[in-house]
ChimeraX commands (.cxc) that place a marker at each C-alpha (Angstrom):
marker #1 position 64.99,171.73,76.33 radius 0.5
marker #1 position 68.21,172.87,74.60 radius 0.5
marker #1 position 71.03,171.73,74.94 radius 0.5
marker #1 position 75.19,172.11,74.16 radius 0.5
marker #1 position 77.12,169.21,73.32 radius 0.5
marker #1 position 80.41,167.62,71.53 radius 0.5
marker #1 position 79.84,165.06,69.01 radius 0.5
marker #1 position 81.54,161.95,69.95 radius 0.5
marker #1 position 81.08,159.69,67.87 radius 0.5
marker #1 position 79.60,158.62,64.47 radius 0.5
marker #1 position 76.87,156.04,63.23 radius 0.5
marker #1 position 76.25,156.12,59.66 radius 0.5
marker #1 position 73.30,159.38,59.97 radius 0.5
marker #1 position 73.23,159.43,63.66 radius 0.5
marker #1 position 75.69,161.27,65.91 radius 0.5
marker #1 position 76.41,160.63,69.60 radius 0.5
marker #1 position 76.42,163.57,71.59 radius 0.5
marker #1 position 77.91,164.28,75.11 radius 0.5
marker #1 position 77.01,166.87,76.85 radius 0.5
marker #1 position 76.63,168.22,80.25 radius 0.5
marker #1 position 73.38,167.98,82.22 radius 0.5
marker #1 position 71.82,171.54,82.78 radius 0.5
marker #1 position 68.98,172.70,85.22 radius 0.5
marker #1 position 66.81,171.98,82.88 radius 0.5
marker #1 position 67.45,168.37,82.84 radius 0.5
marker #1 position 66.60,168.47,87.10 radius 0.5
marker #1 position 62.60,168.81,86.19 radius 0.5
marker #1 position 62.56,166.79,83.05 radius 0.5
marker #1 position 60.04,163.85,83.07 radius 0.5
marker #1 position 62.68,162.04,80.45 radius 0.5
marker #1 position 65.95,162.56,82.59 radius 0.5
marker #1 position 66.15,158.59,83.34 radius 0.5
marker #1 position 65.67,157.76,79.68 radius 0.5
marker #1 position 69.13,159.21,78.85 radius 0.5
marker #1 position 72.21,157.35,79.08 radius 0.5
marker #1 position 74.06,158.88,82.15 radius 0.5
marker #1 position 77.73,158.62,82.82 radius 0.5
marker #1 position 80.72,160.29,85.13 radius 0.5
marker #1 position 80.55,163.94,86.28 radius 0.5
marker #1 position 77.12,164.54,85.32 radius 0.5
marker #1 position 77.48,164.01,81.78 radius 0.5
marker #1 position 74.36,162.38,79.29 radius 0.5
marker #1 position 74.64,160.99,75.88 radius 0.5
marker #1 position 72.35,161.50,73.82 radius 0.5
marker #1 position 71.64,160.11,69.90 radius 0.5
marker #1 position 70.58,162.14,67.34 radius 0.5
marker #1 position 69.79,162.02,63.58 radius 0.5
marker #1 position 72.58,164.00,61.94 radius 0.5
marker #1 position 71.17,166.54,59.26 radius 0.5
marker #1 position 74.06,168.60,59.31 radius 0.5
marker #1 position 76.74,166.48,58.68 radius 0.5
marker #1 position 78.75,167.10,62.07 radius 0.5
marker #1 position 81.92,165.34,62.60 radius 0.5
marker #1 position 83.50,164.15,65.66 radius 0.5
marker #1 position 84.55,166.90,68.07 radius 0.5
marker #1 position 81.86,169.49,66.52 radius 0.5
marker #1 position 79.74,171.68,69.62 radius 0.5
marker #1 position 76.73,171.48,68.57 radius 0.5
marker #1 position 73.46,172.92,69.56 radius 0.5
marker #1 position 70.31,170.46,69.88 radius 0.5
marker #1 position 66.87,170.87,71.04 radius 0.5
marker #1 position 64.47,168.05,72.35 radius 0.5
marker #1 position 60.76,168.67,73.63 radius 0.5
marker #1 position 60.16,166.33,76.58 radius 0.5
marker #1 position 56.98,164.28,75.49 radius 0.5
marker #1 position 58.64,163.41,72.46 radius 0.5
marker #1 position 61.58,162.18,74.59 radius 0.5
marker #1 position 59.44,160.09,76.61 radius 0.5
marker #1 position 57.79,158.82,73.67 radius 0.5
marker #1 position 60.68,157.98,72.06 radius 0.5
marker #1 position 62.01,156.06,75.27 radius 0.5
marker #1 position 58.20,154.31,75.49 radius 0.5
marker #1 position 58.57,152.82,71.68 radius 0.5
marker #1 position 62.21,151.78,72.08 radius 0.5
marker #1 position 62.32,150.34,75.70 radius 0.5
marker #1 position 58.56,149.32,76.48 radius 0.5
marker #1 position 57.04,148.21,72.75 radius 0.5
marker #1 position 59.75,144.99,72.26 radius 0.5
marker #1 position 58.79,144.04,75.76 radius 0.5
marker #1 position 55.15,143.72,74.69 radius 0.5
marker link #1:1,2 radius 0.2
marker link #1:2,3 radius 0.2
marker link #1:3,4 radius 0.2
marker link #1:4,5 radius 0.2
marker link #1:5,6 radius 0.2
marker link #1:6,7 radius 0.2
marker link #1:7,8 radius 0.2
marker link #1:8,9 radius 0.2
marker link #1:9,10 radius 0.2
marker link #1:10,11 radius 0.2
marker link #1:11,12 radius 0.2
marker link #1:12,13 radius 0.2
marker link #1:13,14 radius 0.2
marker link #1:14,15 radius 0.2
marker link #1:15,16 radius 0.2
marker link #1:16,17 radius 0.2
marker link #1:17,18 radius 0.2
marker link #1:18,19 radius 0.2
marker link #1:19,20 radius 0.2
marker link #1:20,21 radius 0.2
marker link #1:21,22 radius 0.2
marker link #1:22,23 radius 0.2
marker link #1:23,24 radius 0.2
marker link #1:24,25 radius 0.2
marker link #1:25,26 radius 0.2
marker link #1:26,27 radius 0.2
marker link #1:27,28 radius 0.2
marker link #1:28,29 radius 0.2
marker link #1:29,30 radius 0.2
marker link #1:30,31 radius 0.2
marker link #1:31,32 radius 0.2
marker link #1:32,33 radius 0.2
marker link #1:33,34 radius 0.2
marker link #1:34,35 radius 0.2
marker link #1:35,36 radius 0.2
marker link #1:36,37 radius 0.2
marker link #1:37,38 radius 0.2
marker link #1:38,39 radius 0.2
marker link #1:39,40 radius 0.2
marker link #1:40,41 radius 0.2
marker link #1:41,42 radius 0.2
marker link #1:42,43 radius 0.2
marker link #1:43,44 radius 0.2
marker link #1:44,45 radius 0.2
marker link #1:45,46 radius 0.2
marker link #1:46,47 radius 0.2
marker link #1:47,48 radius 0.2
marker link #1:48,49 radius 0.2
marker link #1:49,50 radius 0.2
marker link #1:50,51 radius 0.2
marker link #1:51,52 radius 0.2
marker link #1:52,53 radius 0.2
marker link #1:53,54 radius 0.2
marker link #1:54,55 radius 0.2
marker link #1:55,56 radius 0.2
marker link #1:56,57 radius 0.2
marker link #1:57,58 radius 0.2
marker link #1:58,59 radius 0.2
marker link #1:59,60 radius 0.2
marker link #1:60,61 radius 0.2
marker link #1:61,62 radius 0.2
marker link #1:62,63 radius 0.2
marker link #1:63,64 radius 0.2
marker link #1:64,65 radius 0.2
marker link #1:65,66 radius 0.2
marker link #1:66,67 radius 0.2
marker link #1:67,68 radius 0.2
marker link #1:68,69 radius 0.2
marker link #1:69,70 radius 0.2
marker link #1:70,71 radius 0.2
marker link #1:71,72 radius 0.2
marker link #1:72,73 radius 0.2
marker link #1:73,74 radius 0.2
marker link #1:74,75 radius 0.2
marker link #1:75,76 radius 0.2
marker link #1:76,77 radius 0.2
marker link #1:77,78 radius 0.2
marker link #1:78,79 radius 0.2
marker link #1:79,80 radius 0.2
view
């Protein structure tokens, strides 16, 4: 899945990133693992390698298992 967003924030090496859901995100096993809000928009957190700033577009990429993997560890593991 790739995506377009706007950095919105700032977290020492992660970014928050808003962006719009796509058709993509209809089919995607993950889509209730990211954090929804108004008018169809997601936030998503990434690891910021490229030193964006708040207000940047970027362009991001996230492969669905990994997603839900990534949900599994952080939501389901401190449950157990």
């Amino acid at each position: 899945m790739r995506e377009k967003g706007v950095v919105i924030a700032l977290d020492g090496d992660r970014a928050r990133i808003r962006f719009t859901e796509s058709s993509e995100c209809t089919g995607c096993a993950s889509k209730g693992f990211c954090h929804g809000s108004a008018g169809g928009t997601r936030i998503l957190t990434a690891i910021n390698r490229i030193d964006a700033r708040i207000g940047d577009v970027v362009v991001f990429e996230a492969e669905p298992g990994r997603v839900v993997l990534s949900a599994a560890i952080i939501w389901i593991l401190p449950i157990v």
